[in-house]
C-alpha positions in Angstrom: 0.0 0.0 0.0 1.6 3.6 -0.9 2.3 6.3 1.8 -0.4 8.1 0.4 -2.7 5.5 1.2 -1.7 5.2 4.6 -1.8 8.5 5.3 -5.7 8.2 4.1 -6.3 5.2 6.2 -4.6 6.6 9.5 -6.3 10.3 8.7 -3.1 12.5 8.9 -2.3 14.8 6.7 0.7 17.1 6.9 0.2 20.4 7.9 0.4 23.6 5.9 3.8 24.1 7.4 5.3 21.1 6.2 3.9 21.7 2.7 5.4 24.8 2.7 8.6 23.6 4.0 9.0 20.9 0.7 7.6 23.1 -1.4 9.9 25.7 -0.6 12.8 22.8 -0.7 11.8 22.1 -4.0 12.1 25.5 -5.3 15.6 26.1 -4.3 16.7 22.6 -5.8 15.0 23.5 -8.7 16.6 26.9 -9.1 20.3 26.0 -7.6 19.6 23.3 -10.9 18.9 26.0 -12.8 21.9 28.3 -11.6 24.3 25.3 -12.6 23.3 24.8 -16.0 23.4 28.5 -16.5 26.9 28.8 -14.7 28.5 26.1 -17.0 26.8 27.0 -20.1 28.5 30.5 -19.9 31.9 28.8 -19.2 31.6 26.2 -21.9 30.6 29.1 -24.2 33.7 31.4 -22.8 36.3 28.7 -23.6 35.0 27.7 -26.3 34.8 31.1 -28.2 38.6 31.5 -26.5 39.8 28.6 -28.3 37.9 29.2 -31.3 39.1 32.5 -32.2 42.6 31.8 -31.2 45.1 32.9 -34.1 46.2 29.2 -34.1 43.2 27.4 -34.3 42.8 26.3 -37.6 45.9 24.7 -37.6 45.9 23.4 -34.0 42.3 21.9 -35.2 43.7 20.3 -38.2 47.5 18.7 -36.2 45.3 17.5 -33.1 41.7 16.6 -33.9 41.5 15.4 -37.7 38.3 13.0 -38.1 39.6 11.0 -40.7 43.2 10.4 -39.0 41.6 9.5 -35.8 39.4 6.9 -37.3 42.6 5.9 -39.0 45.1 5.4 -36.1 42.2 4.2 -33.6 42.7 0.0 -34.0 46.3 0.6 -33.5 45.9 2.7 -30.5 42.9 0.5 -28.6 45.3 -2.8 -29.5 48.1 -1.0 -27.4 45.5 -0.1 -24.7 44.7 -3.8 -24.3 48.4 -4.0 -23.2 47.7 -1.1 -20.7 44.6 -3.2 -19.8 45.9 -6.4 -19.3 49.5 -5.0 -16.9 46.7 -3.3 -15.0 45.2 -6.3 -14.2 48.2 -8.2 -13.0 49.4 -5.2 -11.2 46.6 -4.5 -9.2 45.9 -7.9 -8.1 49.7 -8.4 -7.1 49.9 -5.4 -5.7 46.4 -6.3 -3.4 48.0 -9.9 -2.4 51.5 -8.5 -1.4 50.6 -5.3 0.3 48.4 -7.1 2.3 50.9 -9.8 3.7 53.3 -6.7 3.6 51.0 -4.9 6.0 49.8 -7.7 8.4 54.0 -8.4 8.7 54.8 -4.9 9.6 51.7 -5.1 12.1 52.9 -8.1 13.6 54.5 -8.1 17.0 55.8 -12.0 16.7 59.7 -11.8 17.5 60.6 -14.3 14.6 59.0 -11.7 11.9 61.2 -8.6 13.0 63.8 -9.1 10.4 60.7 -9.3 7.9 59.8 -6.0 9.6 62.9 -4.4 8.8 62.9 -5.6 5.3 59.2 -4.0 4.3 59.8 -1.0 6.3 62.6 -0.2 4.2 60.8 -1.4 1.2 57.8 0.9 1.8 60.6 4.0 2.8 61.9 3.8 -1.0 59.3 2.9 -3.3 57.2 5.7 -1.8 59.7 7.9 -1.7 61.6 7.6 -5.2 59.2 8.4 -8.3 57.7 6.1 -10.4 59.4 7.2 -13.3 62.4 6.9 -12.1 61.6 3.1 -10.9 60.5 2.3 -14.6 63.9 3.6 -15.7 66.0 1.5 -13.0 64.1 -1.1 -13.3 63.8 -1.4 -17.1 67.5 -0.6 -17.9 68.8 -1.7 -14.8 67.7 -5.5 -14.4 68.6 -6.3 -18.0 72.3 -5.5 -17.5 72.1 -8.5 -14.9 72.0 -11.1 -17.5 69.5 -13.3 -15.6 68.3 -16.0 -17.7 65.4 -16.6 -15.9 64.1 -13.4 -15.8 61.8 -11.8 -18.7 63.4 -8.6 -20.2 60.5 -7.4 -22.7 59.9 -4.0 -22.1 55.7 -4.8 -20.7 57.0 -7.5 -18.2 59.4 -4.8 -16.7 57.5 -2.0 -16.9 54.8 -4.1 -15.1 56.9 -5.2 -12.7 58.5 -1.6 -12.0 54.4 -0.6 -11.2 54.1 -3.2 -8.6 56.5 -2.5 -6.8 56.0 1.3 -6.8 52.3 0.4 -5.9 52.2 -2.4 -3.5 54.7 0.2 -0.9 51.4 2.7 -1.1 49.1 -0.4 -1.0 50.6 -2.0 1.8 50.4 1.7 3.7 46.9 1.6 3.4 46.1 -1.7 4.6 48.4 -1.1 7.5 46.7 1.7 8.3 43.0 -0.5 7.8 44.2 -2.8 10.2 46.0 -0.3 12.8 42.5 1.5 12.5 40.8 -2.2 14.2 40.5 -1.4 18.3 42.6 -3.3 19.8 39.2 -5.1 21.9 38.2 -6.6 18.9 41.4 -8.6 19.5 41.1 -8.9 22.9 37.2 -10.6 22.4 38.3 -12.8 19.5 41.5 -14.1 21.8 39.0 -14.4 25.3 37.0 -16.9 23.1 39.7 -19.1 22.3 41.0 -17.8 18.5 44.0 -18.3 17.7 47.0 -15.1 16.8 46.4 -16.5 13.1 42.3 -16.5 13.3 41.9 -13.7 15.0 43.7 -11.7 11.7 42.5 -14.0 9.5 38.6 -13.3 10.6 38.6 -10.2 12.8 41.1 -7.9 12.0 41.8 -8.1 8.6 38.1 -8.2 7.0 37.5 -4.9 9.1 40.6 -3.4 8.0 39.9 -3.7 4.9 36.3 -2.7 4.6 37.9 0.7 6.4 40.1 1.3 3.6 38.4 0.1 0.9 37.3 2.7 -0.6 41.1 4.6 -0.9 42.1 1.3 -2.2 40.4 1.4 -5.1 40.8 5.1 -6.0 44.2 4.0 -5.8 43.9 0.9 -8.5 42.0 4.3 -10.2 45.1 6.0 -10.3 47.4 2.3 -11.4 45.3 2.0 -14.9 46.4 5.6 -15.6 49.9 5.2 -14.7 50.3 2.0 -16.7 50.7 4.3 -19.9 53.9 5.2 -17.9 55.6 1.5 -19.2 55.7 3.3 -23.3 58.9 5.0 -21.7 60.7 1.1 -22.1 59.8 0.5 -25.4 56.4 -1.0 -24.8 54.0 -0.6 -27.3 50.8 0.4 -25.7 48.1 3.1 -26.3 50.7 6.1 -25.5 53.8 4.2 -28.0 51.4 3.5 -30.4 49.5 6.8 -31.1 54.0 7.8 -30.5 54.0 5.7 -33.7 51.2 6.7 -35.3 52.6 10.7 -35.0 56.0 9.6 -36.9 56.8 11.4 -40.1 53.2 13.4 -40.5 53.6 15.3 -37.2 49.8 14.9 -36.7 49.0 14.5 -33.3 45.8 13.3 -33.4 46.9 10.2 -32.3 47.2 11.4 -28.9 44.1 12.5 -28.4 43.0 9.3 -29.7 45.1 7.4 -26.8 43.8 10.4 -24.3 40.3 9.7 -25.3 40.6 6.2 -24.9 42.1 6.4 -21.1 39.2 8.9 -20.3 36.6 6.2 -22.0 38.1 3.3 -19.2 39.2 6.0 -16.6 35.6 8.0 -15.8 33.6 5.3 -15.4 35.8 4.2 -12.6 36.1 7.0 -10.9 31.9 7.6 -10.8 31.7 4.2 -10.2 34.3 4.7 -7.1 32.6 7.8 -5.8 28.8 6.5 -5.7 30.4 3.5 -4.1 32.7 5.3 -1.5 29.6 8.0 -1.0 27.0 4.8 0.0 30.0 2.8 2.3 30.4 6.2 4.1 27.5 5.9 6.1 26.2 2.4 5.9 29.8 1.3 6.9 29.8 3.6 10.3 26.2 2.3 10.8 27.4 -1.3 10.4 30.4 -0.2 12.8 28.2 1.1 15.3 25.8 -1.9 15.3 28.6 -4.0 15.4 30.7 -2.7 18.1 32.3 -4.8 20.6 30.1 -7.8 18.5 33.3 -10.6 17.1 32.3 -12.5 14.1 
C-alpha cells in the first residue's frame, strides 16, 4: 500500500507548514539546478569562443583533432591499450596480495618476523619515496644489465613489474593503516574466546581493515590503470607508444588525443563508479560499525 494511502487510512495529513517547508525545498533545488546549468553554459561558451578565435586554431584543429586520422590510427591505439589493460590487471591484483601480507607483517609483533619487519619498512621508505618514473627507468635498464636467464626482459613485463613495486609500498600503507585502525578489543574478544593469533587476523582484524580502507584502495587501482601508460617510456607498445608511432613522419597529433580519449573512456567510469560507491559505504559502513561494536564474528 503507498504512503499516500496510509496517510488516508490513519487520517493524517501534513500540515500547511510542512507543505510549505517541501515546497519551498523544491524550489531552491530546482533553481540552484537552474543556476548550474546557466553557470556552466557560460563557461563552456567562454572557452569555447577563447579557443575558437585563437590565431592558431585552424591549424591546431587540423594537427590534433582530424576526423579522418583518428578513425585511422584508432585499431592501433585500442590494441596498445589492451596491453595497458591487461599490466593493469596483474598489477593490481599483485599489488592487493603482497601489500596485504606486507601490512599484516609490519603489524605483527611476533619476535621471529622482526627481520621481515625491517625488510618491508625499508621497502615501503623507497618505493614511496623515489618516483615512479624513475623506478621504470632502474628497473627497465637496470635489471637487463644483470644477464639473468630466468628473468623476462621485454619491455611490458618490466614495466609491469617496475608498477608493482611502486604500488604495493602505497598499497601495503593503506592496509596497514586498515588494520591499525581495528580497536585493539576486537582482539582482545576474539582471543578471550579461544581464537588463535592466526584466526583472529584472518577473521577479525583483517576483513574490518579492509572494509575501512576500501574505498582509498580502489581510487588508488583508479590512479594504477592511468599510470600504466607510464611502461611506453621502455619501449612497450601500448596506447601512448602506439599513437608515438602513429605521429612519426606526419607530425599529426591526433593520435594522442586518440590514446587520451581512450584512457578517459576506461578511466571516468571508474572513478563515478568509485565515488557512488565510497559515498554509500560512508554511512552504511559507520552504521554497520556502530551496530557491530564490541560484537566478534
Amino acid at each position: 500500500m503507498s504512503s499516500a494511502g496510509d496517510e488516508a487510512a490513519d487520517g493524517w495529513q501534513p500540515s500547511e507548514r510542512a507543505r510549505a517547508r517541501t515546497a519551498f525545498r523544491r524550489a531552491q533545488r530546482r533553481r540552484a539546478l537552474l543556476v548550474a546549468g546557466v553557470a556552466t553554459a557560460l563557461v563552456v561558451a567562454a572557452v569555447g569562443y577563447v579557443v575558437v578565435t585563437a590565431p592558431g586554431w585552424e591549424r591546431a584543429r587540423e594537427a590534433f583533432f582530424s576526423p579522418e586520422r583518428a578513425w585511422e590510427v584508432l585499431p592501433q591505439v585500442a590494441e596498445g591499450l589492451w596491453l595497458n589493460l591487461r599490466v593493469w590487471a596483474v598489477a593490481s591484483g599483485v599489488g592487493l596480495v603482497v601489500g596485504m601480507l606486507i601490512a599484516v607483517v609490519r603489524t605483527s609483533r611476533l619476535p621471529v618476523l622482526f627481520p621481515l619487519r625491517l625488510l618491508s619498512v625499508a621497502y615501503v621508505d623507497v618505493f614511496r619515496g623515489v618516483p615512479l618514473l624513475l623506478v621504470l627507468l632502474l628497473v627497465g635498464f637496470g635489471l637487463p644489465a644483470l644477464r639473468l636467464t630466468w628473468l623476462p626482459v621485454s619491455a611490458a613485463f618490466l614495466g609491469g613489474l617496475a608498477i608493482v613495486l611502486t604500488y604495493t609500498a602505497f598499497l601495503a600503507e593503506l592496509f596497514r593503516a586498515g588494520i591499525e585502525s581495528v580497536h585493539p578489543s576486537q582482539v582482545a574478544a576474539a582471543r578471550s574466546l579461544g581464537l588463535t593469533r592466526g584466526q583472529t587476523v584472518r577473521r577479525v582484524v583483517l576483513p574490518q581493515a579492509v572494509r575501512n580502507v576500501a574505498a582509498p584502495v580502489a581510487s588508488m587501482l583508479v590512479s594504477l590503470q592511468k599510470d600504466s601508460g607510464l611502461i611506453s617510456i621502455l619501449g612497450a607498445v601500448d596506447a601512448i607508444r602506439a599513437a608515438q608511432i602513429a605521429t612519426t613522419g606526419d607530425y599529426n597529433f591526433t593520435p594522442y588525443v586518440v590514446a587520451g580519449l581512450l584512457f578517459l573512456v576506461i578511466s571516468i567510469p571508474l572513478t563515478r563508479v568509485v565515488d557512488a560507491w565510497s559515498a554509500r559505504q560512508g554511512w552504511r559502513g559507520q552504521l554497520r560499525g556502530v551496530a557491530g561494536a564490541g560484537v566478534v564474528r
